[in-house]
C-alpha positions as CSV (number, residue, x, y, z in Angstrom):
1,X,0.6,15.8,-1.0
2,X,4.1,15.6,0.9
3,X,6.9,15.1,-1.3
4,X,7.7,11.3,-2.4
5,X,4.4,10.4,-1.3
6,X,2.4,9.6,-4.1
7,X,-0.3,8.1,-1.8
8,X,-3.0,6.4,-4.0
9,X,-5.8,7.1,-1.6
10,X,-8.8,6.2,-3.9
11,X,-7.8,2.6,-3.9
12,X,-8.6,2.7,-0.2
13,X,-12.3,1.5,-0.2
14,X,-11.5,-1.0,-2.3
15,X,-8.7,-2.5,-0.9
16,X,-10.7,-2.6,2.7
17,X,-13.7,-4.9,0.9
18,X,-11.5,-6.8,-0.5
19,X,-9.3,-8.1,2.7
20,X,-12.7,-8.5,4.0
21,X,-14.3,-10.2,0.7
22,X,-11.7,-13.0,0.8
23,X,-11.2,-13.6,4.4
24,X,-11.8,-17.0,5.3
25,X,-14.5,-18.4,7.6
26,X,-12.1,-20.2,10.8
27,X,-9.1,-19.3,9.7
28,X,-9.6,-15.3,10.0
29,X,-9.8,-12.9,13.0
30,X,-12.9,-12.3,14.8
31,X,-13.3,-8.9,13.3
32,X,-13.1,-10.7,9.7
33,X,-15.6,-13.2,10.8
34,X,-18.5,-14.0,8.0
35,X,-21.4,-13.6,10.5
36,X,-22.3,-10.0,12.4
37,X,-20.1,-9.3,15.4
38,X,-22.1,-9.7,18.8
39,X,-20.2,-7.4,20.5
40,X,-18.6,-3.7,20.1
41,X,-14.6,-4.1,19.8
42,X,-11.8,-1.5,19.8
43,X,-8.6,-1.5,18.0
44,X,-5.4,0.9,18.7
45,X,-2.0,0.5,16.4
46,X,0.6,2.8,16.6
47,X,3.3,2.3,13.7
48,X,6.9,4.2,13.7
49,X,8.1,4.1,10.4
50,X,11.9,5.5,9.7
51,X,13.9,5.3,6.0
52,X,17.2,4.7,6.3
53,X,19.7,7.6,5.1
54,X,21.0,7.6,1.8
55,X,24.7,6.8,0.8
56,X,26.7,9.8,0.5
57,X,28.1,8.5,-1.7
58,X,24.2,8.2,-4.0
59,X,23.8,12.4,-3.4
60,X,24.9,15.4,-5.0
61,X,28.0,16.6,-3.1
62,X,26.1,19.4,-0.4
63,X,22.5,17.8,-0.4
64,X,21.0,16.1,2.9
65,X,20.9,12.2,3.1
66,X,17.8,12.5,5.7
67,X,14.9,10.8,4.7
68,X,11.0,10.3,5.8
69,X,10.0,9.4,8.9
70,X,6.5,8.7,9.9
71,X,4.0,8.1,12.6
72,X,0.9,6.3,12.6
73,X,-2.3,6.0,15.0
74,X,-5.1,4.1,13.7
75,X,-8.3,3.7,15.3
76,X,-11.0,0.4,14.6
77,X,-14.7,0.7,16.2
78,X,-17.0,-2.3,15.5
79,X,-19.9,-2.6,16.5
80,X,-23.3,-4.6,16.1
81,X,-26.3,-2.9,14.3
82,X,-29.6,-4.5,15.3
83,X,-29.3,-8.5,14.2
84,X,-28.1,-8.1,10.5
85,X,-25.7,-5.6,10.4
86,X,-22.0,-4.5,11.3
87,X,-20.7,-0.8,11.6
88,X,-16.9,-0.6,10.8
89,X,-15.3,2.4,11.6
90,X,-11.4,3.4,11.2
91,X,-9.3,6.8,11.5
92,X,-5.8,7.2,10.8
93,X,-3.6,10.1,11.8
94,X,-0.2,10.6,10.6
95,X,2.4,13.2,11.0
96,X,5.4,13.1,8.6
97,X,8.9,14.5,8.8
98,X,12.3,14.6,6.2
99,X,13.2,15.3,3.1
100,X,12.4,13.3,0.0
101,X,14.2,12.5,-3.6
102,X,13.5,15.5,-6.1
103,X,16.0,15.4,-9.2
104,X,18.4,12.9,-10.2
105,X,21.4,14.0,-12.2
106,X,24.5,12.6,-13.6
107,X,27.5,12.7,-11.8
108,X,30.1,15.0,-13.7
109,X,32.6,12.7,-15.3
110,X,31.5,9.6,-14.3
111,X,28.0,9.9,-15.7
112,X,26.2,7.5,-12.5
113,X,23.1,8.9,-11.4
114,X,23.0,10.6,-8.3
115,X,20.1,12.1,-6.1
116,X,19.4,15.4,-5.2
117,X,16.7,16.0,-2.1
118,X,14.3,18.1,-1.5
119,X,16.5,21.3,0.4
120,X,13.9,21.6,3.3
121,X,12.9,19.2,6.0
122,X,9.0,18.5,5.0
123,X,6.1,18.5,8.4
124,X,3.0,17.8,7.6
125,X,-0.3,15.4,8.9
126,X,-2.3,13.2,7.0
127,X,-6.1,12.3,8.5
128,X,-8.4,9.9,7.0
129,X,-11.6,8.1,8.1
130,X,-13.0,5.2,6.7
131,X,-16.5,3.8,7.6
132,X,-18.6,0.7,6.4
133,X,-21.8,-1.2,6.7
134,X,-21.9,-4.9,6.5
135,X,-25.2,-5.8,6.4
136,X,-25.9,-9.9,6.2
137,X,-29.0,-10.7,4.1
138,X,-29.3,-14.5,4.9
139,X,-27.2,-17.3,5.5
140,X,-25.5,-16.9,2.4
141,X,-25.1,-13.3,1.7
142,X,-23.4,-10.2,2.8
143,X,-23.2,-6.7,1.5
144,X,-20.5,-4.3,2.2
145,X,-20.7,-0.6,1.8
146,X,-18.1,1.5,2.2
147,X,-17.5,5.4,2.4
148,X,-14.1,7.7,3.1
149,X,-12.6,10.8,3.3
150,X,-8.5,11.8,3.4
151,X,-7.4,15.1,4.0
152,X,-3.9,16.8,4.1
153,X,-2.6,20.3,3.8
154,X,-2.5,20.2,0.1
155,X,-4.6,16.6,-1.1
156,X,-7.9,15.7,0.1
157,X,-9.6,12.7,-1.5
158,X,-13.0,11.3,-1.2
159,X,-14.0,7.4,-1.9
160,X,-17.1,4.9,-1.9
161,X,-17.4,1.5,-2.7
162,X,-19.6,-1.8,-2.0
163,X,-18.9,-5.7,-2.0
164,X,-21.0,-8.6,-1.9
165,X,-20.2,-11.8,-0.4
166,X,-22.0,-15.1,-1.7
167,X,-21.6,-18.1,0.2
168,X,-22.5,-21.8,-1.2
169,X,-22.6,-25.4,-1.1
170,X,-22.7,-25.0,3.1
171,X,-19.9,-22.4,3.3
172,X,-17.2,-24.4,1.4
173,X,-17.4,-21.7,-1.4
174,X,-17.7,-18.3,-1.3
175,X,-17.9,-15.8,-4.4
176,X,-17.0,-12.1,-4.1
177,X,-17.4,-8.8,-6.0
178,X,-17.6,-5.2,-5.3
179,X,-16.2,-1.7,-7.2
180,X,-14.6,1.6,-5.6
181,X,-15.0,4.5,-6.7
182,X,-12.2,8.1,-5.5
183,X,-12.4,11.5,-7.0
184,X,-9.0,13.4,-5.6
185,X,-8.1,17.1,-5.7
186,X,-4.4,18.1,-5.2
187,X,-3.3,22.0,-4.4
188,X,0.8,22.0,-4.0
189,X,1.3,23.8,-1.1
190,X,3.9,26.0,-2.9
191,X,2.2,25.8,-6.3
192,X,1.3,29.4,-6.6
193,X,5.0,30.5,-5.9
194,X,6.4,28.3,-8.3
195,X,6.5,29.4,-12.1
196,X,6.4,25.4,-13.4
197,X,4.5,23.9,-10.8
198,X,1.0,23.2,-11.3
199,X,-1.7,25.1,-9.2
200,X,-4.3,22.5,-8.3
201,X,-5.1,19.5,-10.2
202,X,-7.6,16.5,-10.3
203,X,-7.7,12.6,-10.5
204,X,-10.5,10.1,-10.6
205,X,-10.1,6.4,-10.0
206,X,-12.7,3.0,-10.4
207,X,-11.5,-0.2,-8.5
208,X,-13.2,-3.4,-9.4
209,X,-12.8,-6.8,-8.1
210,X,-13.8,-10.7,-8.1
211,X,-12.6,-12.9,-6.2
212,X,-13.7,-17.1,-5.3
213,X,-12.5,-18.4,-1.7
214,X,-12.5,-22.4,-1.7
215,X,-12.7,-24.5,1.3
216,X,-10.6,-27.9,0.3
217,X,-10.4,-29.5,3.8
218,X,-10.4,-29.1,7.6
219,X,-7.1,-27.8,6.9
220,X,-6.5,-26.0,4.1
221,X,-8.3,-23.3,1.8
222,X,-7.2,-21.1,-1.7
223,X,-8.2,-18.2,-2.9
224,X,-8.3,-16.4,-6.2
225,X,-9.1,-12.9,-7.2
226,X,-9.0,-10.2,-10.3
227,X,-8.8,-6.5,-9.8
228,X,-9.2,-3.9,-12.2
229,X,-8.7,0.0,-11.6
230,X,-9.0,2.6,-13.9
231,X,-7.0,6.2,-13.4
232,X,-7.9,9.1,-14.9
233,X,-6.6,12.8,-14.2
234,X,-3.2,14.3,-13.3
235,X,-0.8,11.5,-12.3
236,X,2.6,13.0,-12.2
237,X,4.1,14.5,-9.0
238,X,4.1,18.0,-8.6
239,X,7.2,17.7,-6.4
240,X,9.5,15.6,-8.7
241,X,11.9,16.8,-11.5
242,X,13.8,15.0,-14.3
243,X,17.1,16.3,-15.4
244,X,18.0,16.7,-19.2
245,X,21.8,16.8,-20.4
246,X,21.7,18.7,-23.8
247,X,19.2,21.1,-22.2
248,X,21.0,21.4,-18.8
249,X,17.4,21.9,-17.0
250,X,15.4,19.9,-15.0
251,X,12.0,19.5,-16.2
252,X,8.7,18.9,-14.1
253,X,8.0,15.4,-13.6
254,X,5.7,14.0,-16.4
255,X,3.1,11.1,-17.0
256,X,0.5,9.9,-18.5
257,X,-2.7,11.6,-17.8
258,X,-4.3,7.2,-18.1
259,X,-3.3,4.6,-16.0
260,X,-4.9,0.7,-16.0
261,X,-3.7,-1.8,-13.8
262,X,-4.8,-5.6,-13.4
263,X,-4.0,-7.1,-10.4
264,X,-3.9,-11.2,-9.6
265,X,-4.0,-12.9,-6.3
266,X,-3.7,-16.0,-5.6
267,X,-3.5,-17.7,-1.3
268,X,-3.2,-20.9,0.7
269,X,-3.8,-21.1,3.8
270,X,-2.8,-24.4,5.8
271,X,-2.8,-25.4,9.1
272,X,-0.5,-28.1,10.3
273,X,-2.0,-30.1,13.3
274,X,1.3,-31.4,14.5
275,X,3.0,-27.9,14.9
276,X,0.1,-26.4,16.0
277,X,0.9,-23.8,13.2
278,X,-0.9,-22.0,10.0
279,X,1.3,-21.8,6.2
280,X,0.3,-18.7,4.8
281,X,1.6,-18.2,1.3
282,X,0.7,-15.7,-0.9
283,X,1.1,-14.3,-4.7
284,X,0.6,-10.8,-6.5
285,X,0.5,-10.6,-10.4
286,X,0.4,-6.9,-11.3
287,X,0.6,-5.3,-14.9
288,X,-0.1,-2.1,-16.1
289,X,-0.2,-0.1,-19.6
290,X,2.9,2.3,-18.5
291,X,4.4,-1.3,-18.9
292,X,5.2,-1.5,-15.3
293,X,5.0,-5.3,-14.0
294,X,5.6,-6.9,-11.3
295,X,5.5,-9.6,-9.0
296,X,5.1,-10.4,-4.6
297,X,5.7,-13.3,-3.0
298,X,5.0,-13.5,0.7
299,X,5.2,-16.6,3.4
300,X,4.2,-16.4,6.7
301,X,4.2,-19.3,9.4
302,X,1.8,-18.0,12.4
303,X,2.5,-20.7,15.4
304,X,1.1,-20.9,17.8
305,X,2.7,-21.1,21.4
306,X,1.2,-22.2,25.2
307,X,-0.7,-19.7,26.9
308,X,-2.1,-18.1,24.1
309,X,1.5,-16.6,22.5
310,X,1.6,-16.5,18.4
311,X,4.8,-16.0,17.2
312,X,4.6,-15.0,13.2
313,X,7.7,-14.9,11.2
314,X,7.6,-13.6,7.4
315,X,9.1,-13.1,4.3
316,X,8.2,-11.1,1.3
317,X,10.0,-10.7,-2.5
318,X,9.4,-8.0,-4.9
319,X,10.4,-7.1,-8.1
320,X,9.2,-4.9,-10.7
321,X,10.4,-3.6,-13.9
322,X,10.1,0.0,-15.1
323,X,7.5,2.3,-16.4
324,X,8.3,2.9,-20.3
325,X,9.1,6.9,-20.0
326,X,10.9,6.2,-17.1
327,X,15.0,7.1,-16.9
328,X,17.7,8.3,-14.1
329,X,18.1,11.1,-16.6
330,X,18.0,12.4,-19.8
331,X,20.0,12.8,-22.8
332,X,17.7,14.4,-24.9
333,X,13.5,15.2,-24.0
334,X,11.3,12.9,-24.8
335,X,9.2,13.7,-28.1
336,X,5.6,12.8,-26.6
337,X,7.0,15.1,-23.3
338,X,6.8,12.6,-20.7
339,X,9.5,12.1,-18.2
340,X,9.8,10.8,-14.5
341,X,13.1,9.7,-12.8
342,X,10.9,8.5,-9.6
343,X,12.4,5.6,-8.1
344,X,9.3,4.1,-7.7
345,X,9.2,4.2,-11.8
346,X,12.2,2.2,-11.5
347,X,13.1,-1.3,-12.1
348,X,14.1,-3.6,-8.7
349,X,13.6,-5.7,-6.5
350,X,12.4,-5.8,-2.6
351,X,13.1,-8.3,0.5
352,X,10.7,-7.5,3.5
353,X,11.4,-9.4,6.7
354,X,8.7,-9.6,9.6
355,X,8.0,-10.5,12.9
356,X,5.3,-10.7,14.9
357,X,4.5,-11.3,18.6
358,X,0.7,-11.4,19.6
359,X,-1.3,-13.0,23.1
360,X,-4.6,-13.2,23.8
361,X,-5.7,-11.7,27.4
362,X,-9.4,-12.7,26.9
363,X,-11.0,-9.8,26.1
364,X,-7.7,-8.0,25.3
365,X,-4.8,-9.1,22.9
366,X,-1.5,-7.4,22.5
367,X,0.7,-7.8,19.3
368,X,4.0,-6.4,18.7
369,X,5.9,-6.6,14.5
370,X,8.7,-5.2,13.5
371,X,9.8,-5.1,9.8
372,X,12.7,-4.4,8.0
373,X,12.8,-4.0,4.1
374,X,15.2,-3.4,1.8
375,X,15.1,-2.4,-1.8
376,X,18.1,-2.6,-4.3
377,X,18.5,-3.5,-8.4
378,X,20.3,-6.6,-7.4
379,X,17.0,-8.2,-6.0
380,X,16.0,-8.0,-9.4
381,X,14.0,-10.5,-11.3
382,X,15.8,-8.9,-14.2
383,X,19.3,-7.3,-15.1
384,X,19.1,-3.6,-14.0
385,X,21.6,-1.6,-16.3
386,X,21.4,1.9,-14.2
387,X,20.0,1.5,-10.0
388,X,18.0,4.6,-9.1
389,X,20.2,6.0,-6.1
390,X,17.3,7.0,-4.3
391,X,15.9,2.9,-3.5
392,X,14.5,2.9,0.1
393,X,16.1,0.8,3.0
394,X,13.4,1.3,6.0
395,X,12.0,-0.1,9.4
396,X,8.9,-0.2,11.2
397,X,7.9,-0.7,14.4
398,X,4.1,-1.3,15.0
399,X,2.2,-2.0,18.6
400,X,-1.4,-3.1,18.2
401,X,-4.0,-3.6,20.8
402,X,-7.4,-5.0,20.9
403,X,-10.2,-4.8,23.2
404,X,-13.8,-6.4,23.3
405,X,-15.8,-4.0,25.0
């Protein structure tokens, strides 16, 4: 696994059901549809993603300011399966570049944290494939099952999972469950070479969701779901250090070897006849027992234009408050050993800002977003005493085509 990125791949499966679980019938895309598709379609995306540099001013006087950038192709291949059944099929490819945040230190006579990053430039790709089978029993039910496989130089993860969709009371309700399961095996690419870095190392997850869609009216339907996941294995990063004063070392990056989130969603989707235009508003809940909580609230307004334009702006708020072993640094070690000084440990708070342009050609459409987010302890629900200096500021750029075929 590249520095900094702490992918959590096994949640994959899961998090693919579930978009699909709770997508709703009239409102969704074609792919999302809750009947089998009738025709094989094709979908391309390319995404440019670039962090901002750090300020100077956040680093340890001589280290780099550089950060990740990264570059996405995903592939989408649906297709119909005799009468009942759908084959999904998705690859990714990414190649990523920079440097990342490795130990945080106090800054000599001022005591502020700042960052030091890793000395060399990081290259490495990241594939993945995902496949599923939607296969509609009757009128009123459809089972997913879903099977993956992520490989990089130094992680490679393997996941399965399966949904069920219930519809009732003539498709104004619809229940939903399913589970994933990941098994993941880590080798550090320099883990042999270095003395405190682990050699390879193992984590297991299980995903579980429910989840009830509710059609309300012509225009408007809500949705609910609960999602439970249960981590087990090595869950620190190898690549991350934490600084201790009275020892003046840095120590390998320490955590739990347990980790249990729950996860509430709650979204309304409305569509407002006289602008032509769809409300989307949305709301995460998520707590876990390294006492990390945090909540995501995101609006959209997707209206529509003449000729078969959409123009989609967004917003999305984030905030979060920290894991319990989590610090910039250290005075003294921790007596139960744990440590971490990863920002994304840290308490703050997010804006995201999106917009999207998408037409429909027939049996192409084009779509165009861009995003900017920023993250920063004053965007937080709650008073931040110390801001990790190592908060990401970054853009995307992401170009999306799809074809019936």
């Amino acid at each position: 696994m590249s520095q900094g990125q702490n992918k959590n791949k096994g949640s994959q499966a899961l998090l693919a059901l579930g978009a699909a679980a709770l997508a709703i019938p009239g409102i969704v895309s074609k792919a999302e549809a809750a009947a089998p598709a009738t025709e094989s379609s094709l979908d391309y995306k390319f995404s440019a993603y670039r962090e901002a540099d750090l300020d100077r001013n956040n680093v340890v006087n001589g280290s780099t300011t550089s950060r990740y950038e990264i570059d996405s192709h995903l592939f989408r291949y649906v297709s119909p399966v005799g009468e009942n059944q759908e084959l999904n099929i998705d690859f990714a490819y990414e190649t990523m570049s920079g440097a990342s945040p490795w130990i945080v230190m106090p800054q000599v006579n001022t005591g502020r944290p700042v960052q030091l990053m890793s000395g060399a430039s990081i290259k490495e790709e990241r594939k993945d494939i995902q496949a599923s089978l939607k296969h509609f029993h009757d009128k009123q039910t459809v089972i997913t099952a879903v099977a993956g496989f992520s490989d990089e130089n130094d992680y490679q993860a393997f996941n399965v999972g399966a949904a069920v969709d219930y519809e009732q009371f003539e498709k104004q309700r619809t229940f939903s469950a399913g589970f994933g399961i990941s098994d993941d095996h880590m080798e550090p690419t320099d883990g042999r070479t270095m003395i405190d870095r682990v050699d390879t190392a193992d984590k297991s997850s299980v995903n579980m969701f429910v989840g009830i869609s509710q059609i309300i009216n012509a225009r408007t339907v809500v949705q609910g779901s609960l999602s439970l996941a249960f981590h087990d294995g090595f869950l620190s990063d190898p690549y991350k250090k934490f600084w201790v004063v009275n020892q003046s070392n840095a120590l390998m990056d320490s955590r739990p070897d347990k980790r249990e989130p729950i996860i509430l969603e709650g979204r309304l989707r409305h569509y407002v006849p006289a602008a032509k235009a769809a409300l989307h508003l949305d709301y995460r809940y998520y707590d876990d027992d390294w006492d990390v909580v945090s909540h995501t609230f995101d609006a959209s307004w997707y209206q529509n234009l003449p000729n078969d334009w959409q123009l989609t702006p967004s917003f999305r708020y984030y905030s979060q408050t920290q894991a319990y072993f989590y610090a910039p640094y250290y005075i003294d070690a921790r007596s139960d050993g744990y440590g971490s000084s990863d920002y994304r440990l840290s308490p703050y708070g997010a804006i995201s800002f999106r917009l999207k342009l998408s037409k429909d050609w027939g049996k192409l459409s084009t779509n165009l977003e861009w995003e900017s987010y920023k993250a920063s302890a004053d965007y937080s629900l709650k008073e931040v005493e110390l801001e990790s200096p190592a908060l990401v500021e970054f853009d995307i750029l992401t170009l999306g085509l799809h074809w019936e075929l």
